[in-house]
C-alpha positions as CSV (number, residue, x, y, z in Angstrom):
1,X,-7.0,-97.4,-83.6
2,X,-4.1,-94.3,-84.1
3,X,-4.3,-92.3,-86.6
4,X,-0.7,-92.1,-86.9
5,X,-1.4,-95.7,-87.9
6,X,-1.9,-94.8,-91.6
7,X,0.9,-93.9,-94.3
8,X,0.8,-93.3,-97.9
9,X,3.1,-95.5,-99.8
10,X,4.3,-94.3,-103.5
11,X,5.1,-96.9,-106.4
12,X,9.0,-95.6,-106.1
13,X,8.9,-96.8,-102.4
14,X,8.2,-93.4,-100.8
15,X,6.4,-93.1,-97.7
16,X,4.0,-90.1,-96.2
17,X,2.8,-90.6,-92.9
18,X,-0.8,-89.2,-91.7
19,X,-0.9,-85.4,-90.5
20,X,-1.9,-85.5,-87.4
21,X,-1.6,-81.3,-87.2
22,X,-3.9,-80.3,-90.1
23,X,-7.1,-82.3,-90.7
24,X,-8.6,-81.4,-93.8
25,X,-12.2,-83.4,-93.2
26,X,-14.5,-84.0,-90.2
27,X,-14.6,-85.5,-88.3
28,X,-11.1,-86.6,-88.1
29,X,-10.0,-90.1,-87.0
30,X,-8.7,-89.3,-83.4
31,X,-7.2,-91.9,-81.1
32,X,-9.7,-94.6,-80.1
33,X,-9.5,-97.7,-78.3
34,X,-12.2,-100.6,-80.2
35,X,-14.2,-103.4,-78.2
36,X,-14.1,-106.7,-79.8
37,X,-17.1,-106.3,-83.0
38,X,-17.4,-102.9,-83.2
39,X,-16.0,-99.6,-85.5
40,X,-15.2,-96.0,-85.8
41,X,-15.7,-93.7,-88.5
42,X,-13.4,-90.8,-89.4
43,X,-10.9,-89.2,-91.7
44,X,-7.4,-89.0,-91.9
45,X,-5.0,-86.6,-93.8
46,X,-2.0,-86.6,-95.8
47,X,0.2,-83.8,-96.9
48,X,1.4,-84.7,-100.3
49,X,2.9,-82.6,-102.8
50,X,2.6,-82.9,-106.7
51,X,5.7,-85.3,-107.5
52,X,3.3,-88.5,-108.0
53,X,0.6,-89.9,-107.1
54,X,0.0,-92.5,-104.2
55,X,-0.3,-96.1,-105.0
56,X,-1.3,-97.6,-101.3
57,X,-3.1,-96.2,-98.3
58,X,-1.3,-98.6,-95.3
59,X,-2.4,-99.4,-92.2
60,X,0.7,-100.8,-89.9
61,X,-0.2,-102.8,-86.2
62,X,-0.2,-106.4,-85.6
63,X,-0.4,-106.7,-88.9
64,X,0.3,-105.0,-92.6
65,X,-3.2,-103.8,-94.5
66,X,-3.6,-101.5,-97.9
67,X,-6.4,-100.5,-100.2
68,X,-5.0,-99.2,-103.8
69,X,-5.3,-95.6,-104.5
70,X,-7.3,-95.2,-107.7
């Protein structure tokens, strides 16, 4: 699991990528590598500014996975 791994996707198609420099919560989500059935905890931060608000939080790999920003 990469942290880098995670975006921010906007209704008008705009994308933010994780900040990797400037974690805001601990403990951050820092490069791990999983073994089959088990998990990691941590946080990961965006830099967004005020021009709307996020609709997706995006995970990319092998494959394409989002939870809705309410």
């Amino acid at each position: 699991m990469l942290p880098n791994q995670f975006r921010l996707l906007f209704r008008d198609r705009r994308v933010i990528d994780a900040d990797l420099d400037n974690p805001v919560r601990r403990p951050d989500l820092h490069a791990t590598t999983l073994a089959p059935h088990s998990c990691v905890t941590g946080w990961v931060s965006f830099l967004v500014d005020n021009s709307g608000k996020p609709a997706y939080v995006v995970l990319t790999g092998s494959s394409l996975v989002g939870w809705r920003v309410t």
